[in-house]
N, C-alpha and C positions, 0 to 999 in steps of 0.2 A: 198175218197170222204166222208164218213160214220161217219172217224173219223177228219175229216177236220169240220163238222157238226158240234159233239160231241164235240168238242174243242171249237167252237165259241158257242154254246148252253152253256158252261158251264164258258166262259169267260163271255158273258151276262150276267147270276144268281149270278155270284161273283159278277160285277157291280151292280144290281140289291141289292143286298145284304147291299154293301158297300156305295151304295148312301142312302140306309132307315137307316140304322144302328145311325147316330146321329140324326135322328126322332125319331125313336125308343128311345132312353138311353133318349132324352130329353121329349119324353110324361110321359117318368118313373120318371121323376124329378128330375132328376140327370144330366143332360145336362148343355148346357148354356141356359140360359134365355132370355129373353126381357133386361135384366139389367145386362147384363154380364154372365160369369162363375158364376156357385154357386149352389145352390141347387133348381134347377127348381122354383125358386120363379118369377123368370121375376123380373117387379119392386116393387113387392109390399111386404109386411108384410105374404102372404099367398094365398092359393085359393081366386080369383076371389078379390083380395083388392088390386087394381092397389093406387099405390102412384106417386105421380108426380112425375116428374124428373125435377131434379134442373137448368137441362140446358133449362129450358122453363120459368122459372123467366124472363128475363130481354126481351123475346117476348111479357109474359104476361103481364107485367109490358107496356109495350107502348102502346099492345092491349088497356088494360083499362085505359092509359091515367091519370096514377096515382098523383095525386093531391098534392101540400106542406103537405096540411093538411090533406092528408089520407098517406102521407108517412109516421107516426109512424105504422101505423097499417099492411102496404103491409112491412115494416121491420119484423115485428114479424109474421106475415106469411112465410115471404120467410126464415127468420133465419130458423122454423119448418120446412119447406119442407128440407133443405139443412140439417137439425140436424139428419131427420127420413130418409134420407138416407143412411147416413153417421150410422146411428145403424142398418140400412138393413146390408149395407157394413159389419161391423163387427162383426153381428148375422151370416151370411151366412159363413165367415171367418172360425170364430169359429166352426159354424155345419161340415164346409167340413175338420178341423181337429179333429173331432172326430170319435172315431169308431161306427161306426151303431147302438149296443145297447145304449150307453152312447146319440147318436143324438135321437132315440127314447123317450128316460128317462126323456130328458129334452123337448121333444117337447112343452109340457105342458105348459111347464115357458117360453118358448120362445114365444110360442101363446100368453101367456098373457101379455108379453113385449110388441109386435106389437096388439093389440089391444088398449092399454094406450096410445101407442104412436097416434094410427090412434085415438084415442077420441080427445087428444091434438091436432091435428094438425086438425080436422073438428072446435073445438073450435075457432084454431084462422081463420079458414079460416072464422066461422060465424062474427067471432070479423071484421073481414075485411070486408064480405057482408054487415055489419050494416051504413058501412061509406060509401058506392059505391053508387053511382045512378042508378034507375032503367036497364038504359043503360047498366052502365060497369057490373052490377048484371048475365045482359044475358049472358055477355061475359066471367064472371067469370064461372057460371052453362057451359057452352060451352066446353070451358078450362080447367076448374080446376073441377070438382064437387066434390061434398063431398063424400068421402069413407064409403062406405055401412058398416053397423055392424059387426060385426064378429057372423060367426054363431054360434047360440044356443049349447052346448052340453049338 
């Protein structure tokens, strides 16, 4: 009986174990993401800088009820969002083939990569708010907002 206990008490802590385990590996940032496998980025450029995800263009696009003449502007919007994912995609690639010190060494220049890129792409999303109507303006801040700064170091 004692060890009939002692067997399910320690099959439980294995489950136990084994259900937190890719919680765990992904709080450490090394998991999968919001945005795939990759290095705990989810979808964005880094801590706390969610990037859109490109498969929300053509919902957002009907949300705001996009215009002849605000179609050159929602183009160069959506080409950005689909461009800065597609450099997520291959910035993340790249980190998870390298070895730890070398992903360290460059963190740097990869931070400043994804920062350029989020200025670009808040640029053209302003480029786009300029031609929206107060209306599809709410619905764009709802949707899409603009990507906070990258912090200070």
């Amino acid at each position: 009986m004692y060890l009939d206990r002692l067997a399910v008490a320690a099959s439980v802590s294995a489950l136990a174990v084994l259900l937190c385990l890719p919680t765990a590996v992904s709080a450490q940032g090394m998991g999968q993401g919001s945005g795939g496998p990759g290095m705990g980025m989810g979808m964005g450029m880094g801590p706390g800088r969610m990037l859109p995800d490109p498969a929300m263009l053509p919902g957002l696009k009907a949300k705001l009820g996009i215009t002849a003449a605000q179609e050159p502007q929602w183009t160069v919007y959506a080409d950005g969002v689909s461009s800065a994912d597609e450099m997520r995609r291959q910035m993340q690639k790249g980190a998870r083939e390298m070895a730890p010190a070398e992903r360290m060494e460059t963190r740097p220049d990869r931070q400043a990569a994804g920062a350029q890129v989020h200025e670009g792409l808040n640029q053209r999303r302003d480029d786009l708010a300029r031609v929206l109507t107060p209306e599809q303006r709410a619905i764009l801040d709802r949707e899409a907002p603009p990507l906070p700064p990258p912090p200070k170091r």
